[in-house]
C-alpha positions in Angstrom: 7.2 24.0 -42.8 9.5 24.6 -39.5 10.9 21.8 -40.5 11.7 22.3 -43.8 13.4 26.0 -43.0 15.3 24.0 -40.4 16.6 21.4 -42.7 18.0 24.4 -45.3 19.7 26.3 -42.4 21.4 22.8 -41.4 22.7 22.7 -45.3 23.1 25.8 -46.1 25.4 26.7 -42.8 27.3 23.6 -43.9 27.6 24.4 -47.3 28.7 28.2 -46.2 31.2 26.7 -43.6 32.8 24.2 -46.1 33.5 27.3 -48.5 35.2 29.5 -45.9 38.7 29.7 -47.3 37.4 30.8 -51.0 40.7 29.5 -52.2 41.2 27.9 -56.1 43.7 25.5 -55.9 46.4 28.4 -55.5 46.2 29.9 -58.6 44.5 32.8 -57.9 45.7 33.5 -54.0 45.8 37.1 -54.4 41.8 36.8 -54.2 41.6 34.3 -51.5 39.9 35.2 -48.0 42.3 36.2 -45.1 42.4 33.9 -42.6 40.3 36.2 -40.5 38.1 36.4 -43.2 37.9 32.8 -43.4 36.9 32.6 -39.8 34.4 34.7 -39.9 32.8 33.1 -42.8 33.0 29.9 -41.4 31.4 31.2 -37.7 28.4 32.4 -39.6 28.4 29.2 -41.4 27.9 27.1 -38.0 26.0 29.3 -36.4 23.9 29.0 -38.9 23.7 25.3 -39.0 23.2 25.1 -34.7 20.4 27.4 -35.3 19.0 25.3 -37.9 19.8 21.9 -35.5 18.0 24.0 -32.2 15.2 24.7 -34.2 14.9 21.0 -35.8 14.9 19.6 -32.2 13.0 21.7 -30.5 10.2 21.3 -33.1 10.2 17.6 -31.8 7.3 16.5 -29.1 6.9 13.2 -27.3 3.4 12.8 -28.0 2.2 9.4 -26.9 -1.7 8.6 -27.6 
């Protein structure tokens, strides 16, 4: 179960990161994210992701029999 949570942070950060600048081709850039905005967005995004990557690896154990 950890590491399925852990997967879907690792994509959805991604996925969150990649979409930062909320821009559509310039035709609507009167709606687009500042870049500020974009930043921000895209911090949360990679956070999100190293959480997800943290919490993947540190669920691995060296377990020899």
């Amino acid at each position: 179960m950890k590491t399925a949570i852990a997967s879907t942070m690792i994509v959805v950060g991604l996925m969150i990161a990649a979409g930062s600048a909320g821009d559509c081709d310039g035709q609507c850039m009167s709606e687009a994210n500042t870049m500020s905005e974009m930043l921000v967005i895209m911090m949360i995004g990679l956070t999100t992701s190293a959480v997800g990557a943290i919490l993947l690896l540190g669920g691995q154990t060296n377990q020899e029999s």
